[in-house]
C-alpha positions as CSV (number, residue, x, y, z in Angstrom):
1,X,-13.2,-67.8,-27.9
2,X,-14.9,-64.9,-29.2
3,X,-12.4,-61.6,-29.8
4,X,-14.1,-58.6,-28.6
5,X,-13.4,-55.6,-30.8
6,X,-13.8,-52.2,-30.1
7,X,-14.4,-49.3,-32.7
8,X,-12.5,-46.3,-32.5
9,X,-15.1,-42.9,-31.4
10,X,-14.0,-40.4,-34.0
11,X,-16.5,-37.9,-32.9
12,X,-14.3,-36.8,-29.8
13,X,-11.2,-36.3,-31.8
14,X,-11.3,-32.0,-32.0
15,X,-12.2,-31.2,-28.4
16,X,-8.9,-30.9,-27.5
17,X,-8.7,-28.4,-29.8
18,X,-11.5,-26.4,-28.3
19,X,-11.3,-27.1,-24.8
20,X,-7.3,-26.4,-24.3
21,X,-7.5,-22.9,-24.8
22,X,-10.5,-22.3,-22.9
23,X,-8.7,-24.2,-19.9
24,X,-5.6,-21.8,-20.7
25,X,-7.8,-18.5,-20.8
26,X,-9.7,-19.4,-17.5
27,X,-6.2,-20.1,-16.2
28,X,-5.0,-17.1,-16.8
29,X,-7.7,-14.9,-15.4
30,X,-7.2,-16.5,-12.2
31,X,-3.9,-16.4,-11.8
32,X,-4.5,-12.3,-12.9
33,X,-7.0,-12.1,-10.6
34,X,-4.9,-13.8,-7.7
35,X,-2.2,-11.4,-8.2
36,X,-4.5,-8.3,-8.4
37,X,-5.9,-9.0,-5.3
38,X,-2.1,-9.5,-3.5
39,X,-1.1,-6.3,-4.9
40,X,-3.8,-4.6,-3.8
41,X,-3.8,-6.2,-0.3
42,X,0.5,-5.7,-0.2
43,X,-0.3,-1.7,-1.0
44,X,-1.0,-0.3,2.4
45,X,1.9,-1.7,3.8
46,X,4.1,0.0,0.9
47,X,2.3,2.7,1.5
48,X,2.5,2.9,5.2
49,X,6.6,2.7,4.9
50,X,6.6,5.3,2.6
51,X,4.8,7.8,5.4
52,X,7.2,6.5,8.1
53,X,10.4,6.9,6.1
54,X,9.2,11.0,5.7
55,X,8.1,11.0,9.5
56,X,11.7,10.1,10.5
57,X,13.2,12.3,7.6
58,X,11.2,15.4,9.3
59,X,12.1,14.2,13.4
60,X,15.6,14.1,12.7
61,X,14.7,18.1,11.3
62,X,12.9,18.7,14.7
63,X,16.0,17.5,17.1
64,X,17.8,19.7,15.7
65,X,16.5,22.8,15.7
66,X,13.4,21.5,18.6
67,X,10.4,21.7,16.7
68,X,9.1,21.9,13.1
69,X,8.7,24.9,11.6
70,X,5.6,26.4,9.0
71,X,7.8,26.1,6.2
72,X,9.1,22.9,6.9
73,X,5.1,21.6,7.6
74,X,4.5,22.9,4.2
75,X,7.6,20.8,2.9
76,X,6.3,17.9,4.7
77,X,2.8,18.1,2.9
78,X,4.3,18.8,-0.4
79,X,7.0,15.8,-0.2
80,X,3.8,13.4,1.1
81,X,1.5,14.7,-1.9
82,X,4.1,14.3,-4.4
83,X,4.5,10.5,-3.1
84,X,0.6,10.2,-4.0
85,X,-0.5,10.7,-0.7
86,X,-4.1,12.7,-0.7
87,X,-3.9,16.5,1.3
88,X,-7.4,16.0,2.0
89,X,-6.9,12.5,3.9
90,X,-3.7,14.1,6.3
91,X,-3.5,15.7,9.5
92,X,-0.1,16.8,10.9
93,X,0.0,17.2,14.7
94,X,4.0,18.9,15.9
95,X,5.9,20.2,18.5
96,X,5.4,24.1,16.6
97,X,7.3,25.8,19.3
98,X,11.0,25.6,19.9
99,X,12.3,23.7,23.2
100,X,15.6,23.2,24.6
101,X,18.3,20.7,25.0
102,X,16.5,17.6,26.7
103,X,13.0,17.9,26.1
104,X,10.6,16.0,24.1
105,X,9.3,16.7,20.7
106,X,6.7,14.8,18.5
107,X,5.5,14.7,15.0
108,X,2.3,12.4,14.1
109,X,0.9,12.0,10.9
110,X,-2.3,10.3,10.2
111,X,-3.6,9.7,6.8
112,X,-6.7,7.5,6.0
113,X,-5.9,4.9,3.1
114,X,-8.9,3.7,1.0
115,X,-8.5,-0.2,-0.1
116,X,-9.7,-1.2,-3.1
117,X,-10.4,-4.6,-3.4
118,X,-12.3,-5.8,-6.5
119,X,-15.5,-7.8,-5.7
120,X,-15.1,-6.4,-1.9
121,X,-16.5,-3.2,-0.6
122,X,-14.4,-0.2,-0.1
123,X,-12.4,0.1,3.4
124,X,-10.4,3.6,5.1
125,X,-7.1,1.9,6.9
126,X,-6.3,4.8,9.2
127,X,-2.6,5.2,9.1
128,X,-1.0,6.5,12.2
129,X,2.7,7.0,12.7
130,X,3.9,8.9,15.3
131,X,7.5,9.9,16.3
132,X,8.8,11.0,19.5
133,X,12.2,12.1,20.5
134,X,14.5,14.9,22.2
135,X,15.7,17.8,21.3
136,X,19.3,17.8,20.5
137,X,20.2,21.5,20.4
């Protein structure tokens, strides 16, 4: 019987070297890229809580006294801006004159969100909330 013997290949010995932080750095811009892209997509829905929670702040203002004053429309704007929002990318629509016990008010905010995507195009979300309710005095 004849033994069969088999050299060792020295010239593959350093590719592990090279090739495991290559495979490490491509790794890791994926997985970065994977969680831009989640952020980005999660940030309209952050954002549209964030408009809601100042829509119900300002109705529970508006049963009270039955509608929303300048003043407090100015407050609303200033509160929404200082959350980020844009002033040129809102439009407030109220109940701007005072009813009585029983009848209905409304506040409705719209505000037009721009996604941002890498490698996608740009897209407006329109964000609509709109409140409706009594007056309690």
């Amino acid at each position: 019987m004849k033994k069969i013997v088999r050299k060792k290949d020295n010239s593959c010995k350093g590719s592990a070297i090279l090739t495991t932080p290559i495979i490490i750095a491509i790794g890791i811009m994926f997985v970065s890229t994977l969680i831009v892209l989640a952020v980005n997509i999660l940030m309209p829905y952050i954002w549209y809580e964030k408009l809601s929670s100042s829509c119900i702040k300002y109705i529970f203002v508006m049963e009270e006294y039955g509608y929303l004053t300048k003043n407090e429309v100015r407050n609303l704007e200033n509160e929404l801006i200082a959350q980020g929002f844009n002033s040129d990318k809102l439009k407030i629509s109220y109940t701007a004159s005072r009813v009585t016990y029983g009848n209905p008010i409304f506040l409705k905010v719209a505000y037009d969100y721009e996604l941002k995507i890498p490698f996608i195009e740009k897209e407006n979300i329109p964000m609509v909330i709109e409140r409706n309710s009594v007056s309690k005095r």
